[in-house]
C-alpha positions as CSV (number, residue, x, y, z in Angstrom):
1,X,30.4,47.0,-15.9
2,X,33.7,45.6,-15.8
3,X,34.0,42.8,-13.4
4,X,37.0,41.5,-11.9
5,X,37.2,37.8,-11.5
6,X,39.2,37.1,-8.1
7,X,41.6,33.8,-7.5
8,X,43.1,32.5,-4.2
9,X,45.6,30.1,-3.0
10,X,45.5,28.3,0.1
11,X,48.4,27.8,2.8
12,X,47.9,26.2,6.0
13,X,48.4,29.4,7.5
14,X,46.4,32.4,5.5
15,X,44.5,33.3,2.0
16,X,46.5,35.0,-0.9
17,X,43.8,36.6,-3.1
18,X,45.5,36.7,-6.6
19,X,44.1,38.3,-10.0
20,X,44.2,36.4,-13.0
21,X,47.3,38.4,-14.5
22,X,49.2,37.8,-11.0
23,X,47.9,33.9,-11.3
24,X,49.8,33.4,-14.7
25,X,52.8,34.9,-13.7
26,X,53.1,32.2,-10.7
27,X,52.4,29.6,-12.8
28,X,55.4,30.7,-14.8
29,X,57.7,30.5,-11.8
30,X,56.2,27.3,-9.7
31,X,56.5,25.7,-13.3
32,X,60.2,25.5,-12.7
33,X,60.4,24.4,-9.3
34,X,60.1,20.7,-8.4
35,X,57.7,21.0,-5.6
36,X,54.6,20.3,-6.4
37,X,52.1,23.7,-6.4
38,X,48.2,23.5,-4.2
39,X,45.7,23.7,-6.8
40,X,43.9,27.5,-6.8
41,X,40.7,27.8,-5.5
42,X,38.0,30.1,-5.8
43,X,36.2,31.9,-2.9
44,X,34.1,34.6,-2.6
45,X,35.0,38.4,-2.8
46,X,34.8,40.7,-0.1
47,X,32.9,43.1,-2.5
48,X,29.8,42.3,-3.5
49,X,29.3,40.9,-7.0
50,X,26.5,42.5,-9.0
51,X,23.9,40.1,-9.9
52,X,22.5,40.0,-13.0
53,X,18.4,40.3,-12.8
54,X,17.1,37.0,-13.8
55,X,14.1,37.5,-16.9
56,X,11.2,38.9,-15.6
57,X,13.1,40.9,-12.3
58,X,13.6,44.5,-12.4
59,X,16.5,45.8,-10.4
60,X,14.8,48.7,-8.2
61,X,16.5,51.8,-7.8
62,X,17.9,51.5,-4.0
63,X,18.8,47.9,-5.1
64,X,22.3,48.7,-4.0
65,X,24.3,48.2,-0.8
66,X,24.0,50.7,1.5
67,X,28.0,50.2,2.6
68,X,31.0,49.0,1.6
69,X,31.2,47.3,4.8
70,X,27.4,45.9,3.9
71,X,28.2,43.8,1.7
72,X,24.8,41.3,1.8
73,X,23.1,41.2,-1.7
74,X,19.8,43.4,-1.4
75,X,16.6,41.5,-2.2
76,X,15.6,42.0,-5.9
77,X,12.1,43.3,-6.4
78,X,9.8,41.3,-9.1
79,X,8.2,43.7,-11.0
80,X,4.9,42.4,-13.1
81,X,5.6,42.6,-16.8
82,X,3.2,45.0,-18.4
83,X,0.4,43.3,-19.9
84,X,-0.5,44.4,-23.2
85,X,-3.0,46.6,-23.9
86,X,-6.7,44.7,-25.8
87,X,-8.6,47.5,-27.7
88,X,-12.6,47.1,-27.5
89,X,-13.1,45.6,-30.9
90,X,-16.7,45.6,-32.4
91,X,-18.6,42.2,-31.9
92,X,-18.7,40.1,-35.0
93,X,-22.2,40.4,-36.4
94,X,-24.7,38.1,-36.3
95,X,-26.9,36.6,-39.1
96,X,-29.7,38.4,-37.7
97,X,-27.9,41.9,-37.8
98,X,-27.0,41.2,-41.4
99,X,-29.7,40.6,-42.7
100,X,-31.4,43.3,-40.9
101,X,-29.0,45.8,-42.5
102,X,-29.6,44.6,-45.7
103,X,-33.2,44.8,-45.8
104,X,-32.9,48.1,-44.1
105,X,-30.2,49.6,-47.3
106,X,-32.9,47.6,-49.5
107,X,-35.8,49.6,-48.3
108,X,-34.1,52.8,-48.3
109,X,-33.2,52.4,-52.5
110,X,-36.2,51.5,-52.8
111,X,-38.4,54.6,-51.3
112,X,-35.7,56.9,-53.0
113,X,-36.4,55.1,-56.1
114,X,-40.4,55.8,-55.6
115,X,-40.0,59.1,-54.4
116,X,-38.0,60.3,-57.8
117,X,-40.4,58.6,-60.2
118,X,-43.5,60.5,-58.3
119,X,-41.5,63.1,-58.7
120,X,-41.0,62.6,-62.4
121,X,-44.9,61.9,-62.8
122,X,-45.5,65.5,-61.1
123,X,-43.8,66.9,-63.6
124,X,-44.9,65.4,-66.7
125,X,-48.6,65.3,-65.1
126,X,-48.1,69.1,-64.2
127,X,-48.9,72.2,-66.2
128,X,-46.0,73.5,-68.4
129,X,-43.4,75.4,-66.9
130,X,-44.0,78.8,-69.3
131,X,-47.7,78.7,-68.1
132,X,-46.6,79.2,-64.3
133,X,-47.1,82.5,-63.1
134,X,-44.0,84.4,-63.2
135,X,-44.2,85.1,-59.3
136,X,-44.6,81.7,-58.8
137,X,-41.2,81.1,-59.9
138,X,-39.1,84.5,-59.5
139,X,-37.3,86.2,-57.0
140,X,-38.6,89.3,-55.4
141,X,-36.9,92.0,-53.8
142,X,-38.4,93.9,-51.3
143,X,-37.4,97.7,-51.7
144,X,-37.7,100.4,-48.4
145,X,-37.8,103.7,-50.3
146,X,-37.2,105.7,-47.3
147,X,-33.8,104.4,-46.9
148,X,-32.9,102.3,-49.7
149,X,-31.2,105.3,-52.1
150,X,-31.1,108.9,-52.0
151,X,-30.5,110.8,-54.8
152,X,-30.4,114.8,-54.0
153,X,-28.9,114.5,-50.7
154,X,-31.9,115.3,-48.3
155,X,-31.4,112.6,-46.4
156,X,-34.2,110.4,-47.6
157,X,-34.5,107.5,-50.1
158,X,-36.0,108.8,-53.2
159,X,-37.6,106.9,-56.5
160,X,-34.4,108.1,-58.9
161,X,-32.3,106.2,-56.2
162,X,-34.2,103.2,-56.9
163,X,-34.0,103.6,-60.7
164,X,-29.8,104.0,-60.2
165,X,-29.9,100.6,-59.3
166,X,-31.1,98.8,-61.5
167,X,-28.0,97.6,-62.8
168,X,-27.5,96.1,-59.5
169,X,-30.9,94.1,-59.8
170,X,-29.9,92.9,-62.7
171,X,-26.8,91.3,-61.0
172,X,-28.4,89.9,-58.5
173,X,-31.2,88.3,-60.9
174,X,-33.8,90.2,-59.4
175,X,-37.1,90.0,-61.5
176,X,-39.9,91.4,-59.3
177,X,-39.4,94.4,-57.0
178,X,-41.1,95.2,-54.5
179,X,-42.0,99.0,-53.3
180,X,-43.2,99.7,-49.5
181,X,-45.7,102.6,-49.7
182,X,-45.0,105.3,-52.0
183,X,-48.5,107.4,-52.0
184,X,-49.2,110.6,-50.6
185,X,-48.9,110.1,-46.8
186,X,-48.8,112.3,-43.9
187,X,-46.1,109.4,-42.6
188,X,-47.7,108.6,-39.0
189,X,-47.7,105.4,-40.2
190,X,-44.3,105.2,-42.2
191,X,-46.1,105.6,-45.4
192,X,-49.3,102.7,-44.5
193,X,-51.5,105.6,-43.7
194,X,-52.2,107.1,-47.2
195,X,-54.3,110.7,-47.8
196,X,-53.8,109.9,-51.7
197,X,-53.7,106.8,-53.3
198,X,-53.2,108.7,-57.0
199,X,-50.8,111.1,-56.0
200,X,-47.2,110.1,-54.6
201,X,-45.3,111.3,-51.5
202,X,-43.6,114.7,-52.1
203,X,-40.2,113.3,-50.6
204,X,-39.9,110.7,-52.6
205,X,-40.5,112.1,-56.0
206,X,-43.3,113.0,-58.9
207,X,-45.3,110.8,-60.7
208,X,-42.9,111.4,-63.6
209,X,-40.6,110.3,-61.8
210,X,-42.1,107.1,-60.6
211,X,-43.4,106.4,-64.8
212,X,-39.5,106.0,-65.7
213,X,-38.7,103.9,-63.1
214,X,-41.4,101.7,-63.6
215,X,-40.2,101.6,-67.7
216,X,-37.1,101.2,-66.9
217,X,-37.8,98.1,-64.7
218,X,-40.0,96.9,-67.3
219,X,-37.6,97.1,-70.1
220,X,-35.2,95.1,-67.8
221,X,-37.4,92.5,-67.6
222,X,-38.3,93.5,-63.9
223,X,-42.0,93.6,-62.7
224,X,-42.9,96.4,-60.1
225,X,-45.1,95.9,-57.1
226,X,-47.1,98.3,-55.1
227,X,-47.5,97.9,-51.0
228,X,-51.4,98.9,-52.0
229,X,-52.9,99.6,-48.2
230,X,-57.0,99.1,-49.0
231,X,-57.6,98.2,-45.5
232,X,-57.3,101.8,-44.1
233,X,-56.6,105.2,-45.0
234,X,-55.1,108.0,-43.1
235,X,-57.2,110.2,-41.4
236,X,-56.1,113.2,-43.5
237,X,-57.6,111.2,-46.4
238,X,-61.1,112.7,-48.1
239,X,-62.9,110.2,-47.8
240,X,-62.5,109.6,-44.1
241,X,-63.4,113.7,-44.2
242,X,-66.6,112.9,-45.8
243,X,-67.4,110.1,-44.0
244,X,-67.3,111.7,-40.8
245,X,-68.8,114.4,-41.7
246,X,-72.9,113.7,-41.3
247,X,-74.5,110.3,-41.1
248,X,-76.3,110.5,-44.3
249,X,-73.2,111.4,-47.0
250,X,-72.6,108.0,-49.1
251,X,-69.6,107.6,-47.7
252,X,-70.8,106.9,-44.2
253,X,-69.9,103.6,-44.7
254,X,-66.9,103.3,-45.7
255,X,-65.6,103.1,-42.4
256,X,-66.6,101.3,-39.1
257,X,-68.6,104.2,-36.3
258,X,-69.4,103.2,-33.3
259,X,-71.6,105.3,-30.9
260,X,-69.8,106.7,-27.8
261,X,-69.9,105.0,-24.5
262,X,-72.5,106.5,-22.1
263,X,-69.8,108.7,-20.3
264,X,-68.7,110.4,-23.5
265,X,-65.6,108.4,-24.2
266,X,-64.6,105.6,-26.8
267,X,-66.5,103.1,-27.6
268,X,-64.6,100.7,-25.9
269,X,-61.1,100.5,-24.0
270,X,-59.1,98.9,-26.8
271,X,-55.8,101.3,-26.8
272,X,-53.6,102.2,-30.2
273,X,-50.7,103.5,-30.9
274,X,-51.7,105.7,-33.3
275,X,-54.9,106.3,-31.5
276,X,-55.7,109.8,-29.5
């Protein structure tokens, strides 16, 4: 903003405004002249002088004249200075507090501390690692025949499947496997309802078949399990036939009989799913 500094000279009569440039200039000339030349004074413009906002005031936005012919100063609006922004800092801790922490990081070594040396007793107390069972300490892998590998393309999992992958147990570090029923079954049951304990299930191989797997695995350094099912047997099984045949055979007891209810029906109104 370039401001322009306005001069007059007073007559009796009127007021000359003069600029500074057109003040000089005068000077020049009245410095010849003998008569004496009326001092310049100064008086306000007719246009309005922009103020400059003291420290602390903040010229508003419509802090202009609304006119030329206005030309009264508009008010200037103080404005509060932004106070600075205090962070929540964390209280200083106490004596207290510190010491607390301390005995709490104290106590905390310490039970680690006692917690590895009963550790370390265990182990020296304990019985040597080689005469641990070895399913106490290996991973077993639990094998569904039916759909774990086929071999001939019939759809079903088969035992030469299983003994393709044993490469892949190896991998893995697999040293147990674990076979869901393979036995002669007449599959009501998926396989848990067995008519031959000796013999295994047509689909899923001969008992040729299962003797290489199971050297294979054991040359590998792989134990086999057997799902063995004693708790019931199919109802195609021989022994169930004999059993249920008279009340005097010596299997009669192999299984559980109960005497019909007094109408003819079941013994009681328990209801199975595999039950007729």
């Amino acid at each position: 903003l370039v401001l322009r500094s306005w001069m007059a000279t007073a007559t009796d009569e009127n007021v000359t405004l003069l600029t500074n440039e057109e003040k000089e200039e005068e000077e020049e000339v009245t410095s010849f002249s003998s008569e004496p030349v009326p001092k310049p004074i100064k008086i306000s413009s007719p246009l309005p002088i922009p103020k400059i906002p003291k420290p602390g005031l903040r010229r508003h936005p419509l802090d202009v004249p609304y006119s030329v012919e206005d030309n009264s100063a508009s008010v200037n609006i103080r404005i509060p200075e932004r106070t600075s922004i205090h962070y929540a800092r964390r209280p200083e801790p106490s004596k207290h507090s510190t010491r607390g922490r301390w005995a709490c990081g104290i106590s905390m070594i310490v039970l680690m501390l006692a917690l590895t040396a009963t550790a370390i007793a265990l182990i020296i107390t304990s019985k040597n690692i080689e005469e641990i069972i070895w399913w106490q300490k290996t991973v077993i892998y639990q094998v569904y025949p039916r759909s774990f590998q086929d071999s001939d393309g019939d759809g079903l999992g088969d035992l030469e499947g299983i003994r393709s992958r044993i490469n892949y147990f190896n991998d893995i570090g697999i040293k147990a496997v674990w076979l869901n029923p393979i036995f002669e079954s007449p599959q009501k049951d998926n396989g848990y309802d067995v008519s031959n304990y000796t013999a295994i299930y047509k689909y899923f191989g001969t008992m040729e078949q299962f003797k290489l797997l199971l050297n294979d695995l054991h040359d590998n350094g792989i134990h086999l399990l057997l799902d063995f099912v004693p708790n019931h047997t199919s109802d195609e099984h021989p022994w169930f036939e004999e059993s249920k045949s008279n009340q005097t055979n010596l299997k009669q007891d192999w299984y559980i009989w109960a005497n019909s209810s007094s109408y003819g029906g079941p013994p009681n109104n328990w209801i199975s799913v595999f039950g007729r």
